[in-house]
PAZAPA-4460 file (N, C-alpha, C; in steps of 0.05 Angstrom, whole numbers, plus 32768, in hexadecimal, padded with zeros to 4 digits):
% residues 75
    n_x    n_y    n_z   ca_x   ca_y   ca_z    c_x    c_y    c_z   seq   type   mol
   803B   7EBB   7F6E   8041   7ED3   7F7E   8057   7EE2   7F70     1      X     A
   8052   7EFF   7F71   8064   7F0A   7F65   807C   7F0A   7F70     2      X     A
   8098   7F0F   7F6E   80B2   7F09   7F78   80B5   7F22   7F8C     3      X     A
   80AA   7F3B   7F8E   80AE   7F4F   7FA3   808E   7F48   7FB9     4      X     A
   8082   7F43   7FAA   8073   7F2F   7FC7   8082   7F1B   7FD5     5      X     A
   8081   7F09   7FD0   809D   7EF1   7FCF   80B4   7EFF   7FEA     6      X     A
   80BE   7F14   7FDD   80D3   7F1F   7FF6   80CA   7F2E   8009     7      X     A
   80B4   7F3F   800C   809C   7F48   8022   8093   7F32   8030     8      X     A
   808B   7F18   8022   8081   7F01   8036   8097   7EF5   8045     9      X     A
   80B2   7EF5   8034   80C0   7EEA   8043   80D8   7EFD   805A    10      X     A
   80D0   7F11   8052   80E4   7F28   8065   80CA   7F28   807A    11      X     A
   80B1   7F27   807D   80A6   7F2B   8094   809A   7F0E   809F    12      X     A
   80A5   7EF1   8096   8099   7EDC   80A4   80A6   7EE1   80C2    13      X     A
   8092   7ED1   80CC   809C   7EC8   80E9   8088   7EE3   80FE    14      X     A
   8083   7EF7   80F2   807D   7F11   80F7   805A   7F04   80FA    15      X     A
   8046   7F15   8108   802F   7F11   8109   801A   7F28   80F2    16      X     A
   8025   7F32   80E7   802C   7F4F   80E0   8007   7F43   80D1    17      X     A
   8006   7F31   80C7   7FE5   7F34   80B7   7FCD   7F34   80CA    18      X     A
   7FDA   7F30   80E6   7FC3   7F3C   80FB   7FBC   7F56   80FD    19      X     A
   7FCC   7F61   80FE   7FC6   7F83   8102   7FBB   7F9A   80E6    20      X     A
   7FBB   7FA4   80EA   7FB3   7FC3   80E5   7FCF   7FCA   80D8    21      X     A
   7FC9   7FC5   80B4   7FE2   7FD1   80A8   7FDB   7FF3   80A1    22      X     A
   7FEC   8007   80A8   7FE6   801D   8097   8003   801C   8079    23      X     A
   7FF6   8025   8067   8009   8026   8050   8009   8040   8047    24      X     A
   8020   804B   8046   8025   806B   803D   801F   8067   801B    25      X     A
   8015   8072   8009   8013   806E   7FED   8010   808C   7FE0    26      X     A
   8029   8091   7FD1   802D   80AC   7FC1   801C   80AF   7FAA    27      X     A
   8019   8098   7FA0   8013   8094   7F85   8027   8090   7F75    28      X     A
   803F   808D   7F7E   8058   807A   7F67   805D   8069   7F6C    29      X     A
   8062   8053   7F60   806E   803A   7F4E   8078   8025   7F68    30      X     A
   8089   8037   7F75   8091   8027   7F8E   8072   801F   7FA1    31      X     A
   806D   803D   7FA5   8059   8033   7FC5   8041   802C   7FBA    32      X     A
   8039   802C   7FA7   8026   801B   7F9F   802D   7FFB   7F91    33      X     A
   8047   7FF9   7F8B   8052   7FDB   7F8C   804B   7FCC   7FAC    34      X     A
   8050   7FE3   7FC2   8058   7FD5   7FDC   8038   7FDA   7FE4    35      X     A
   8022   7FE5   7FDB   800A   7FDE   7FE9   7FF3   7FCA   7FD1    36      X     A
   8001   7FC0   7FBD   7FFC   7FAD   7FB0   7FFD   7F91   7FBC    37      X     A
   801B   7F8E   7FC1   802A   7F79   7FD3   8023   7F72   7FEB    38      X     A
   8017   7F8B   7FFF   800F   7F8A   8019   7FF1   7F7F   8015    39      X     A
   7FE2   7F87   7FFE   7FC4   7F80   7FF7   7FC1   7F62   7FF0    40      X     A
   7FD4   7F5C   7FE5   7FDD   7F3B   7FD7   7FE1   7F24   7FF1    41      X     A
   7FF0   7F2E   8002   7FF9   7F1F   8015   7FE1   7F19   8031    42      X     A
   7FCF   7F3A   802D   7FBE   7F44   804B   7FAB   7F26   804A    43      X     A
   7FAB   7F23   805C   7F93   7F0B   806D   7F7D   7F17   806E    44      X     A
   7F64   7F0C   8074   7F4B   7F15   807C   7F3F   7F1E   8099    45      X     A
   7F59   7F13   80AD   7F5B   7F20   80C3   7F71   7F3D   80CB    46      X     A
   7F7A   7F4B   80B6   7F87   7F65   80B6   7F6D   7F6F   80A7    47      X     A
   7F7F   7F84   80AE   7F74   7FA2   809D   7F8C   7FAD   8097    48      X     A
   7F8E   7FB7   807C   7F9C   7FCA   8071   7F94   7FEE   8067    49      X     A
   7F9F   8001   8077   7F93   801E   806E   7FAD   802B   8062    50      X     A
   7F9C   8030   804D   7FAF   8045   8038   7FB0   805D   8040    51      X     A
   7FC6   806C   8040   7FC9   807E   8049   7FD8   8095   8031    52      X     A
   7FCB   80AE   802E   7FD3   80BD   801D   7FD9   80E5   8023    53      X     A
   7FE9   80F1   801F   7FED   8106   8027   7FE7   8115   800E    54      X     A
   7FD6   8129   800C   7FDB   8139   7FF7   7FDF   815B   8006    55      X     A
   8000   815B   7FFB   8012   8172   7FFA   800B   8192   7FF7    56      X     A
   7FFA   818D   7FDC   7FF2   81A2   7FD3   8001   81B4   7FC5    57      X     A
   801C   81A8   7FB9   8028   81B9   7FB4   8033   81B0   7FA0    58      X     A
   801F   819C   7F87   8029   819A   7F72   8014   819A   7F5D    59      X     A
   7FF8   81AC   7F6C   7FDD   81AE   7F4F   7FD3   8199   7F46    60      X     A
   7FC5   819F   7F38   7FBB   8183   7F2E   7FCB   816E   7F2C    61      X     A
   7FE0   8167   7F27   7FEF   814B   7F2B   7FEC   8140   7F42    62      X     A
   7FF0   8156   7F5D   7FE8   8142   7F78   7FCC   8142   7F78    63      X     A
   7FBD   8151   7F67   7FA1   8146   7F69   7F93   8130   7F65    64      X     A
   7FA5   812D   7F43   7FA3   810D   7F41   7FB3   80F5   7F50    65      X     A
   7FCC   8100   7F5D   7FCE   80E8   7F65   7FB5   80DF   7F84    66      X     A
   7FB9   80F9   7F96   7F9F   80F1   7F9F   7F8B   80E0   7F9F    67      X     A
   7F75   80DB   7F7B   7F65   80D3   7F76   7F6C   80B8   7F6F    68      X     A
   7F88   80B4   7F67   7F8D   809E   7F5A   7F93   808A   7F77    69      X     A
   7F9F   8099   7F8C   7FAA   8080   7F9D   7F8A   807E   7FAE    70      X     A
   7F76   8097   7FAD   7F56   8088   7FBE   7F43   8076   7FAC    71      X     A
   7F52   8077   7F94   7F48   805C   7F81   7F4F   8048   7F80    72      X     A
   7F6F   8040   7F8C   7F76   8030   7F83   7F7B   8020   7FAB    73      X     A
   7F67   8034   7FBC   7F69   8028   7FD1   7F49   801F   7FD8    74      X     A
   7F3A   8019   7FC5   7F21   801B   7FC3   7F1D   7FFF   7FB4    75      X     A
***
């Protein structure tokens, strides 16, 4: 297990938290796709996890791709 999984499993034991309905905010940088990696690593077969993505519109094709990149990489 990777070591920032490792501190997600262990900052949320005791929690029921792999029952429910995770939503994960995901930009398309480095961080929030680290933290819906981690949340994907850890999720049980009784959660669900939904990615969640805003596109701004106010950065042209770069938020276009990130767009495409985080409904790929939530796929």
């Amino acid at each position: 297990m990777h070591p920032f999984e490792e501190q997600i499993r262990t900052q949320l034991a005791g929690h029921d938290w792999q029952a429910v309905t995770s939503i994960v905010a995901v930009s398309g940088g480095a961080d929030s796709v680290a933290l819906l990696r981690a949340v994907h690593a850890l999720n049980h077969s009784k959660s669900r996890c939904i990615v969640a993505h805003f596109h701004h519109g106010l950065r042209g094709a770069a938020a276009d791709a990130d767009a495409a990149f985080v409904e790929a990489l939530a796929k």
